[in-house]
C-alpha positions in Angstrom: -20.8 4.7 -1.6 -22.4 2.2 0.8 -19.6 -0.5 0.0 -17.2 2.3 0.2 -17.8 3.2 3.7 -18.6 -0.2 4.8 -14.7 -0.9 3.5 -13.7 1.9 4.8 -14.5 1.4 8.4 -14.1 -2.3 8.4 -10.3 -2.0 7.4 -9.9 1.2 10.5 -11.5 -1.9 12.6 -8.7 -4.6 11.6 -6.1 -2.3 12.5 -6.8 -2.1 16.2 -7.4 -5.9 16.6 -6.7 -7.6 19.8 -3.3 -7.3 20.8 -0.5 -9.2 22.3 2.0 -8.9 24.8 4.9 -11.2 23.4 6.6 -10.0 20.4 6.0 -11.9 17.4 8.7 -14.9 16.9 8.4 -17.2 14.2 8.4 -20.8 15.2 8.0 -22.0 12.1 8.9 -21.1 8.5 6.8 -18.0 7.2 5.2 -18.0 3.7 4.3 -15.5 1.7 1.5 -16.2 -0.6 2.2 -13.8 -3.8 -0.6 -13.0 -6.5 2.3 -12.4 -8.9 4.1 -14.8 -11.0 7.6 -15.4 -10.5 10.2 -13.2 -11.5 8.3 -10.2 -12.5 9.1 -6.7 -10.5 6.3 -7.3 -7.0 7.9 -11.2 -7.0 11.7 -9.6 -7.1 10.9 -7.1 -4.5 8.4 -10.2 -2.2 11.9 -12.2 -2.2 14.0 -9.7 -1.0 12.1 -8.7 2.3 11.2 -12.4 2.5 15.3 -12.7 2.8 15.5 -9.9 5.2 13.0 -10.9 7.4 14.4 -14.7 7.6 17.9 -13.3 8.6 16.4 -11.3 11.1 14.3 -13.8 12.4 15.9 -16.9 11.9 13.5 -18.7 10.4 12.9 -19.5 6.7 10.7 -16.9 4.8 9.1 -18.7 1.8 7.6 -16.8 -1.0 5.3 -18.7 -3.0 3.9 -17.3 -6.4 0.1 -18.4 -7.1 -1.2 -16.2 -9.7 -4.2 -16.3 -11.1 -8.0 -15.4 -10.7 -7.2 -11.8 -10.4 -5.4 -12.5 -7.1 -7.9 -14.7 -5.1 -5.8 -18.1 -6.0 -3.1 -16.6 -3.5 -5.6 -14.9 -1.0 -8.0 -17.8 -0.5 -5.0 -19.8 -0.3 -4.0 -17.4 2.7 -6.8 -16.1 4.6 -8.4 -19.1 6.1 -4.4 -20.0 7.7 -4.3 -19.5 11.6 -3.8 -16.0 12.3 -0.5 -16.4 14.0 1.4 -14.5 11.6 3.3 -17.2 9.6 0.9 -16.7 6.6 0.9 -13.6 4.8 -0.1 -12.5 1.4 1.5 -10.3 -1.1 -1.3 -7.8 -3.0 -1.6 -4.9 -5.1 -4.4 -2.1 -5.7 -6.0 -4.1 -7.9 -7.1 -6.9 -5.2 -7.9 -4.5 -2.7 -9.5 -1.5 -4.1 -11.0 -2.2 -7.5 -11.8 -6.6 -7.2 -14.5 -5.3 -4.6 -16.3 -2.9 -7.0 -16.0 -4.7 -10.5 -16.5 -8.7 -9.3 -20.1 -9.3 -8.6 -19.1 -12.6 -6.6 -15.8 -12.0 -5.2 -14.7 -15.1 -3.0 -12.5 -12.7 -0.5 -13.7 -9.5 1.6 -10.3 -7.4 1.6 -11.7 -5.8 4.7 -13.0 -8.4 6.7 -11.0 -11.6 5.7 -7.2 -9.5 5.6 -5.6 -7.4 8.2 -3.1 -4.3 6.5 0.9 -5.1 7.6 2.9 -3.0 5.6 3.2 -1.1 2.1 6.3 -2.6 -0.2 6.5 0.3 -3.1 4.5 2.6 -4.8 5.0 2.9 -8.5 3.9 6.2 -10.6 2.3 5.6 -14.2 4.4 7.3 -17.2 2.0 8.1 -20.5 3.9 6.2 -22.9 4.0 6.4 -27.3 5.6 5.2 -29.7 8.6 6.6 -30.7 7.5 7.1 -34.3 4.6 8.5 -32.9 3.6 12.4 -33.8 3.1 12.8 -30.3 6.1 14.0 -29.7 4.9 16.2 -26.2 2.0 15.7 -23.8 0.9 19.3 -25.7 1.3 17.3 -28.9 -1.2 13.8 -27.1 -3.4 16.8 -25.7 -4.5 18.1 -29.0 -4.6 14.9 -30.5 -7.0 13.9 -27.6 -9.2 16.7 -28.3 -9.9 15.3 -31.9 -13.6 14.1 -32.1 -13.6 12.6 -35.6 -9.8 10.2 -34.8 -10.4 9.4 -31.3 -6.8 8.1 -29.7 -6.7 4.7 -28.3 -5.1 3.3 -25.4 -4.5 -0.1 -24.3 -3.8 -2.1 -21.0 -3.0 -5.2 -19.9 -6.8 -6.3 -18.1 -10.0 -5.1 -18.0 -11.1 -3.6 -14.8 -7.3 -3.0 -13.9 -5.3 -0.3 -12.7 -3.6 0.7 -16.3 -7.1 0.5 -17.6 -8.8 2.7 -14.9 -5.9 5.0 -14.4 -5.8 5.6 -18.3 -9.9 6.2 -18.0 -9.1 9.0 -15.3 -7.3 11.0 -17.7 -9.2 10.2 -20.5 -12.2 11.9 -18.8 -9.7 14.6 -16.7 -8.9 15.8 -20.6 -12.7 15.6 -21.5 -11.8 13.1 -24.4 -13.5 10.1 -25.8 -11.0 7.3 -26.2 -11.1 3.6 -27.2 -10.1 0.7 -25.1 -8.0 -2.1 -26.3 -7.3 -4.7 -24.4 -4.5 -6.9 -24.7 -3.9 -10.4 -22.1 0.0 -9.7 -21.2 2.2 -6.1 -20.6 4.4 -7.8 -23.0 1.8 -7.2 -25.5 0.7 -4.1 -24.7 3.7 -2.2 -24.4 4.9 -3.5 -27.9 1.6 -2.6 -29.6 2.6 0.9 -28.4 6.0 0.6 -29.9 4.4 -0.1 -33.2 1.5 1.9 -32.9 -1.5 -0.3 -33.1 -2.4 1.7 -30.1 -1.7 5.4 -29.7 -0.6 5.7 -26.3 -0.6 3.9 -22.7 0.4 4.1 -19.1 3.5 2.5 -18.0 5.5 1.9 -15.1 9.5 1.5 -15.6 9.0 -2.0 -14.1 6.9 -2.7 -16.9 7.6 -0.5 -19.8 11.1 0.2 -18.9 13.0 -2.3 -21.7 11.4 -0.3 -24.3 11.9 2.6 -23.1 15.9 1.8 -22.6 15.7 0.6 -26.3 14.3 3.9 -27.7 11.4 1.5 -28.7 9.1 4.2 -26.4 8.6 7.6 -25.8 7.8 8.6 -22.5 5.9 11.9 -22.1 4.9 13.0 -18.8 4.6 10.9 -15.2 1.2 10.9 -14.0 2.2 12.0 -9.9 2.4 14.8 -8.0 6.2 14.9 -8.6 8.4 14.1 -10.6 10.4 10.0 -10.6 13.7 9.6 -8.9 14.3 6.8 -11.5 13.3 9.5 -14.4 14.0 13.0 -13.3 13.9 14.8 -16.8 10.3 13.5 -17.4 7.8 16.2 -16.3 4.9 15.5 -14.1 1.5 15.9 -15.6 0.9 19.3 -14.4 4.2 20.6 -15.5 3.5 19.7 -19.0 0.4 21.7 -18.9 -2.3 18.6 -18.2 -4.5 17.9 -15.5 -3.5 19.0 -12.0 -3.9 16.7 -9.0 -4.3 13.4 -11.1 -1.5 10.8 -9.7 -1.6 7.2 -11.1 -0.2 5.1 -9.1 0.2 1.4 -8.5 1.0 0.0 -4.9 1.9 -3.3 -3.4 1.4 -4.4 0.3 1.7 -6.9 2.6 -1.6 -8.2 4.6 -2.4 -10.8 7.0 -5.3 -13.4 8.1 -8.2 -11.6 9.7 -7.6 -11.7 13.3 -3.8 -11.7 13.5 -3.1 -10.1 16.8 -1.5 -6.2 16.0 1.6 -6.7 18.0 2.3 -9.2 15.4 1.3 -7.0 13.4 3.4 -4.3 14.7 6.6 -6.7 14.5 6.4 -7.6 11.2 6.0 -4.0 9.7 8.8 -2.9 11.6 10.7 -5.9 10.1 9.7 -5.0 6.5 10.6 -1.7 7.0 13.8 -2.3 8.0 14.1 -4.5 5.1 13.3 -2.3 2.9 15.8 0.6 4.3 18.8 -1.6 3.5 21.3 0.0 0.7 21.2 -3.0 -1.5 17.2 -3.5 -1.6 17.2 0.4 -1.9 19.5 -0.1 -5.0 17.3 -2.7 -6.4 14.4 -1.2 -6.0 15.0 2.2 -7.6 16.3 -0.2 -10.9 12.6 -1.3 -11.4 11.7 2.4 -10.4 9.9 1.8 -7.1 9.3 4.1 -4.5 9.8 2.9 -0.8 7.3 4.0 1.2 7.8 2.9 4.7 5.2 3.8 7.5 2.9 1.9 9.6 -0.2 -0.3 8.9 -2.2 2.6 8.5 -0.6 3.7 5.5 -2.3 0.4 3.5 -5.6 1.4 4.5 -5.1 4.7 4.3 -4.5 3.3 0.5 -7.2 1.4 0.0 -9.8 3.3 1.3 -8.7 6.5 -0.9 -8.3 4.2 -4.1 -11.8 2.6 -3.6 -13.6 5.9 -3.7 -10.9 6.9 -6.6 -12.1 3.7 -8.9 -15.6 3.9 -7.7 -15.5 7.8 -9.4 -14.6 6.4 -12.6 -16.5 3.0 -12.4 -19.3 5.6 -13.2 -18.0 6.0 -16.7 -16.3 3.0 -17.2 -18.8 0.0 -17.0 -17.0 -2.6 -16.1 -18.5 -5.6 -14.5 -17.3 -9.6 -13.6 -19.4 -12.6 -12.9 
């Protein structure tokens, strides 16, 4: 809990750092470090505000995809740059709230080395089968779940991530004893399903969504407190008679070098924001199944800090721990 609150507080600090009077005006190109490779959903959506943001600034917007290391390629790449605003990093749940709790030696502080700018989308987990599976309803997984002697199994795409901890929660929300099985790509993962070497997992429509448009999966319930936009006939959890109160989500934000002064701060989030109310990134957003969720810098910690003490929870059942 310690680290919690010392996160916590740290990222409430970062939000009121020292301020400028000038409005922030690039005066040189911008770049956007990315921990996502190119062309998958968070890299579509990175490119789109970075081409908003350069028409409304004038100034080149670069996006520039450096996977790897569970995000700290793309963040150490970022955080040491002068805090002047023309570096900023593209992150996710992942890097912010659970890196700090599962990596004994992490090589970035997400509180004291990045400043929050802006949230990009939220994304609600489906639980997703097969479609030859027998689990035909979430009543169907439930009972199924509740079998001691043919425990289900679920897989994700990392150990320690959010599809692995988010599946955890509702394993232990339904008092079940699943197994893990871990696959390297969502590619993988999401076909297992299809054929059934694993029972069941959580899926996004950014991820999952081709299989689900080719009949290849069965989605059964969103894990949120209401129901998608992109899939309006899929009940919530609670509707379908599960847990109450358990949303999965996935988020990705925009953060800066420690330090960057907040009416920088303050300029850019207004540009991403309006970025991100424009029809055709709207349009394109709610095809990958994104929800926009404009607001202020807040919002990201606001985030983080309720995630970290959400993963620690389940950290206590879910040992999970990186050198």
């Amino acid at each position: 809990m310690k680290l919690i609150q010392h996160l916590i507080a740290c990222s409430a600090m970062a939000l009121t750092a020292s301020t400028a009077l000038a409005q922030f005006t690039p005066t040189a190109p911008v770049k956007m470090w990315s921990v996502f490779p190119t062309g998958s959903g968070p890299d579509v959506v990175a490119r789109l505000v970075a081409d908003k943001l350069q028409g409304r600034w004038g100034q080149s917007v670069i996006v520039d995809a450096k996977p790897g290391g569970a995000g700290a390629v793309a963040i150490n790449a970022m955080k040491n740059a002068p805090p002047t605003g023309h570096d900023l990093v593209v992150v996710d749940v992942g890097n912010m709230s659970i890196n700090p709790l599962i990596f004994k030696k992490l090589s970035y502080d997400p509180a004291k080395d990045l400043v929050p700018v802006a949230v990009l989308y939220k994304a609600a987990f489906f639980v997703v089968v097969g479609m030859d599976s027998p689990n035909k309803s979430l009543k169907d997984f439930m009972a199924a779940a509740s079998k001691k002697d043919a425990p289900l199994r679920y897989g994700s795409n990392a150990v320690g991530g959010p599809i692995h901890l988010g599946s955890a929660r509702l394993e232990t929300a339904l008092g079940a004893e699943m197994l893990h099985v871990p696959y390297k790509e969502t590619s993988q993962l999401y076909a297992a399903v299809s054929t059934g070497e694993v029972d069941w997992a959580y899926g996004s429509i950014a991820t999952a969504g081709a299989l689900i448009r080719g009949n290849k999966l069965r989605v059964l319930a969103v894990s949120d407190a209401k129901r998608s936009p992109a899939m309006p006939d899929v009940p919530t959890l609670a509707e379908s008679g599960g847990p109450k109160d358990l949303d999965a989500l996935t988020w990705v934000a925009l953060m800066a070098p420690r330090g960057t002064p907040a009416s920088v701060i303050a300029e850019i989030n207004k540009g991403v924001n309006d970025a991100l109310s424009q029809p055709d990134v709207k349009e394109k957003m709610a095809n990958f199944g994104f929800t926009i969720s404009t607001g202020s810098p807040q919002q990201v910690s606001d985030l983080m800090s309720v995630d970290l003490a959400r993963y620690a929870e389940v950290l206590k059942k879910v040992k999970v721990s990186v050198d």
